[in-house]
C-alpha positions as CSV (number, residue, x, y, z in Angstrom):
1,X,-11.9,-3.5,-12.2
2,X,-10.3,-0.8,-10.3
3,X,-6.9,-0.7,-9.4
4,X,-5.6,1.3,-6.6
5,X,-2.1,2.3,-6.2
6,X,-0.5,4.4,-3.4
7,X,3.4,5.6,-3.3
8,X,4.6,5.9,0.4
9,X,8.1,8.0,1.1
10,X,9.0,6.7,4.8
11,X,10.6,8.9,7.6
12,X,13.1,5.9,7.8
13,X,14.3,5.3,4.7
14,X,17.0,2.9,6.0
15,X,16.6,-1.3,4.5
16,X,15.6,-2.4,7.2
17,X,12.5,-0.4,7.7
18,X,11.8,-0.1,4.1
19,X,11.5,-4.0,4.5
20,X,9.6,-4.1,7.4
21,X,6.9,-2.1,6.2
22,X,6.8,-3.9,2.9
23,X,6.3,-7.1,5.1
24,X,3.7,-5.6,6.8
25,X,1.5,-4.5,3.0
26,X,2.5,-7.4,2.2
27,X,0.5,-9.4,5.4
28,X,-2.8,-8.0,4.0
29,X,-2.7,-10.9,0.9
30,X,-5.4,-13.4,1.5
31,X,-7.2,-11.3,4.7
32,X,-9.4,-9.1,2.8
33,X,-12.1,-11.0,0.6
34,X,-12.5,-8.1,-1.8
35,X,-8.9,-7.7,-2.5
36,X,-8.5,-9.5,-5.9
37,X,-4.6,-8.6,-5.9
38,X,-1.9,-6.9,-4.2
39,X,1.6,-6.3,-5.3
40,X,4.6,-4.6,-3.1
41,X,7.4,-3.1,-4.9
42,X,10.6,-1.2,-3.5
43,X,11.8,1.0,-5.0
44,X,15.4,-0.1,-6.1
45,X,16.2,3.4,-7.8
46,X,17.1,5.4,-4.8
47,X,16.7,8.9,-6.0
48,X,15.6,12.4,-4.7
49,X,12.2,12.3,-6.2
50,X,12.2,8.4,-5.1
51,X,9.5,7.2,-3.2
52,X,10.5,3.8,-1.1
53,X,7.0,1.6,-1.4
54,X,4.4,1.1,-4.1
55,X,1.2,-0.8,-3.0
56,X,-1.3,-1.7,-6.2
57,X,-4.3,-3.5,-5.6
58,X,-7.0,-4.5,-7.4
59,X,-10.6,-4.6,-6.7
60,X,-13.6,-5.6,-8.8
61,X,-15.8,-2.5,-8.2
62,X,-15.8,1.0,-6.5
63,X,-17.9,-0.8,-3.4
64,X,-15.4,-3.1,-2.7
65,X,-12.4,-0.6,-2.9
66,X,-14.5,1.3,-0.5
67,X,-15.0,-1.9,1.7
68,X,-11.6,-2.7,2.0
69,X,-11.3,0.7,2.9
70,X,-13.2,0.4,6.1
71,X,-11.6,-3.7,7.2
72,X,-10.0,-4.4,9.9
73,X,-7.0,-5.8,8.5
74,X,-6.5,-2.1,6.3
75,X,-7.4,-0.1,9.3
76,X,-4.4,-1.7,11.3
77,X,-2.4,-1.3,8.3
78,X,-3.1,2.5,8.1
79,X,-2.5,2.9,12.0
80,X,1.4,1.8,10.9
81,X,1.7,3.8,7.7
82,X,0.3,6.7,9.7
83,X,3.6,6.1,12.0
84,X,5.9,5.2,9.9
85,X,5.4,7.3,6.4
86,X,6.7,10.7,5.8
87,X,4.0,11.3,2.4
88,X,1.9,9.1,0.1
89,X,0.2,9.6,-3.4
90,X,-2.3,7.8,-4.6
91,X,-4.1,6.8,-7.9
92,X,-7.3,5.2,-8.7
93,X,-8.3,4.2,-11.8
94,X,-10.9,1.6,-13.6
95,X,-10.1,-0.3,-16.2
């Protein structure tokens, strides 16, 4: 298995767009074949080193990370981070 997190800090760090773009990572449950799991968390905290969104998923090898990488559905997805986010980290890690 190989879980993939990523941490996004938004340029609009108000609820309501917070939200939105949760809604929208959230969208991408059930439209990717190779995503075996996908949770959205915000962050409730609020603090300087804060960052608004965490996206996990969960693939079942390093070829199907990589082709969810490349779908459709993620590559609209990364056209509105791209807008929307101010940074991202990321981790990767098997298990």
């Amino acid at each position: 298995m190989i879980t993939h997190i990523v941490l996004f800090k938004l340029k609009d760090r108000s609820p309501e767009s917070v939200q939105a773009t949760a809604d929208v990572l959230r969208a991408m449950e059930g439209q990717i074949e190779q995503l075996r799991k996908l949770e959205v968390g915000v962050d409730v905290l609020h603090t300087e080193r804060s960052y608004d969104i965490a996206l996990t998923t969960v693939f079942d090898s390093l070829d199907d990370l990589q082709a969810y990488q490349v779908h459709p559905v993620h590559q609209k997805v990364i056209e509105h981070m791209s807008q929307v986010r101010e940074s991202a980290a990321s981790v990767d890690y098997e298990s």
